[in-house]
N, C-alpha and C positions, 0 to 999 in steps of 0.2 A: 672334752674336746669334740665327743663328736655330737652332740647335743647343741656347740656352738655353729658348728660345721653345716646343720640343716637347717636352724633359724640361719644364717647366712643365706641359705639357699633358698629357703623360703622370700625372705626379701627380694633378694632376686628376678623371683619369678614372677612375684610380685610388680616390682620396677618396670620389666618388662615389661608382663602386660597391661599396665597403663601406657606406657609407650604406643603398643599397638592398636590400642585404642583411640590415642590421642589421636596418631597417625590415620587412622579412620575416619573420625570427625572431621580433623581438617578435609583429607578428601571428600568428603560428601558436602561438607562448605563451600568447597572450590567448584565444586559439578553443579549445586543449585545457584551459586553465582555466578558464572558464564552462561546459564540457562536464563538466567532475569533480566528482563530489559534497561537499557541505561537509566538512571537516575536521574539524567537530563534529558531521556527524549521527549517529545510535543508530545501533546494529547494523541496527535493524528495520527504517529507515529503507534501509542502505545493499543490503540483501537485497531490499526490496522493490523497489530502481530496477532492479534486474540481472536479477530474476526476478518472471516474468508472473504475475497471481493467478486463480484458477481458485476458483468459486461455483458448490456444487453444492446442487440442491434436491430433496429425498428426496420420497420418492411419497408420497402419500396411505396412512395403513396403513387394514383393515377390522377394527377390534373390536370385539366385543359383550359385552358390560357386562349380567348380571342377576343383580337385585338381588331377592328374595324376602322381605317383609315381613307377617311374618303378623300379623293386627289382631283382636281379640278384642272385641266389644259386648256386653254383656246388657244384656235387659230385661225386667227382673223384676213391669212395675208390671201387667203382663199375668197371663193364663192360663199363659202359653210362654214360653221364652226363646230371644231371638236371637243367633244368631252370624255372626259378619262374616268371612271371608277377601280380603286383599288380595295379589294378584300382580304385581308389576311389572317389565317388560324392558326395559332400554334399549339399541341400538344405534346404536355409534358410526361413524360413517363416515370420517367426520375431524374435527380441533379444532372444527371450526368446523359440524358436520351432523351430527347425533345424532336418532335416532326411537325416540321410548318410549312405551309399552301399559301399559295396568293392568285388570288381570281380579278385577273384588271380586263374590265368591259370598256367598249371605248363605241361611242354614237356621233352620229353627227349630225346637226341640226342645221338644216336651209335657211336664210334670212328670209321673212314673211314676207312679200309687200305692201300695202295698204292702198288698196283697193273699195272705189264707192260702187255698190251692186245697188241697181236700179231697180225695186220692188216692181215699180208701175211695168216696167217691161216684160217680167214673169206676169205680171198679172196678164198683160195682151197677147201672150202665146202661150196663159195658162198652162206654165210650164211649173217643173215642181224643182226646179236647179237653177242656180244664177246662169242669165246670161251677159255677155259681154258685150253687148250692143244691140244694135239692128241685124238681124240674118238674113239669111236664104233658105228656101226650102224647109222649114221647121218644119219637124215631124215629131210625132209625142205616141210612146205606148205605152198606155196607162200612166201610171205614178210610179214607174221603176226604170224607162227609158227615155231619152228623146237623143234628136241628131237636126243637126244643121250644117248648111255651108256661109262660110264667112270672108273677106279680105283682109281681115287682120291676119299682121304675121302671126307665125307659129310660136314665136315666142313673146308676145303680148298676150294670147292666150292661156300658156303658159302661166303666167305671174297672176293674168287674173283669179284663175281658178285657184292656185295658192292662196293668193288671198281672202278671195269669197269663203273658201270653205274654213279655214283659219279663223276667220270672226263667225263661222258655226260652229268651232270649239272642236272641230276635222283636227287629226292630225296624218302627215305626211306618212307614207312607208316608203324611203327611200327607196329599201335595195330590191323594191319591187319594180323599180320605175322603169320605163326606156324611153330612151330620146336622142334620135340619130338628127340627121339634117332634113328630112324628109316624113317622119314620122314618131310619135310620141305617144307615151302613154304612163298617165299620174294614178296613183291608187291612194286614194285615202280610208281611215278608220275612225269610230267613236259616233256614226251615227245611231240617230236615237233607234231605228229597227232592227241594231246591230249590223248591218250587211257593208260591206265595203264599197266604196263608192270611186268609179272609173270613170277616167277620161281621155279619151281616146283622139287624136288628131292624127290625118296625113292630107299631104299634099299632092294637090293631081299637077296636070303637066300644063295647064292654063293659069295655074298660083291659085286656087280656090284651096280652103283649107276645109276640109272636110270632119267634124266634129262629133262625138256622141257620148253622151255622159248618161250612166248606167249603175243602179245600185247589182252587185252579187257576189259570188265566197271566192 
């Protein structure tokens, strides 16, 4: 009996521990299978468990962006006409920070008249400037002054001089001009000695228009 009694117990202990065993295995089954990724995920999926992701963020770039838009006005309901220039820069610093300027010049140009300058006339007062007719008094120093009195109005001489020196290829400097009712004065630029070229009128108290056209700076 008691021979049968410990083979009993033997099995037993036996049974048991395969039990506990078995009971092991399965756990360790159950823990690497909640650790494995689905059987159904994507590729992208299974790439991205296994391997770490890395976000990289690019510097700020510095570009500058100019844009030149040239803008044209006239206005004709005048004497002159205006012209408008617009300049525009913009710089970009990044998407999101951009700085832009705008440079608008604005001139305005006289209408020329057309004007016939009499060569032979310069030649008989060997003068070295257009004149505008017959004078008075002509006086000449050197080849950088002269002056005369005339009976043309103030403003007939005026246009001449526009004009004569305009087909010399002169141009006007307005905002240097004056011109009241009584007395005037034109300046023009682009001669061949470089020097600025004046002309100067006023009127005395008998209507004589007193003249004198003068290269200086």
């Amino acid at each position: 009996m008691a021979s049968k009694s410990t083979a009993g117990s033997r099995t037993f202990l036996v049974a048991l521990a395969l039990l506990v065993s078995l009971s092991l295995a399965c756990q360790a089954v159950s823990r690497l299978w909640q650790g494995a990724p689905s059987p159904t995920a994507s590729p992208a999926a299974l790439s991205s468990t296994h391997q770490p992701t890395t976000t990289k963020t690019a510097a700020p770039t510095l570009m500058k962006n100019t844009t030149k838009t040239p803008q044209g006005t006239a206005d004709l309901s005048g004497a002159g006409m205006e012209i408008t220039g617009t300049l525009t820069s913009t710089l970009t610093l990044m998407p999101s920070l951009s700085l832009t300027s705008t440079l608008t010049a604005t001139a305005t140009l006289e209408p020329t008249p057309t004007v016939f300058v009499d060569l032979t006339l310069m030649e008989k007062y060997t003068s070295p400037f257009p004149l505008p007719g017959e004078v008075e008094n002509f006086d000449k120093f050197g080849d950088i002054k002269i002056s005369y009195q005339t009976d043309f109005w103030m403003d007939e001489v005026i246009s001449f001089y526009r004009g004569a020196f305009s087909q010399q290829r002169l141009y006007e400097l307005i905002n240097l001009n004056q011109i009241t009712d009584d007395y005037f004065r034109l300046v023009f630029a682009g001669s061949l000695n470089g020097m600025l070229v004046f002309v100067e009128g006023s009127l005395d108290e008998q209507g004589w228009l007193h003249v004198q056209v003068y290269y200086g700076y």
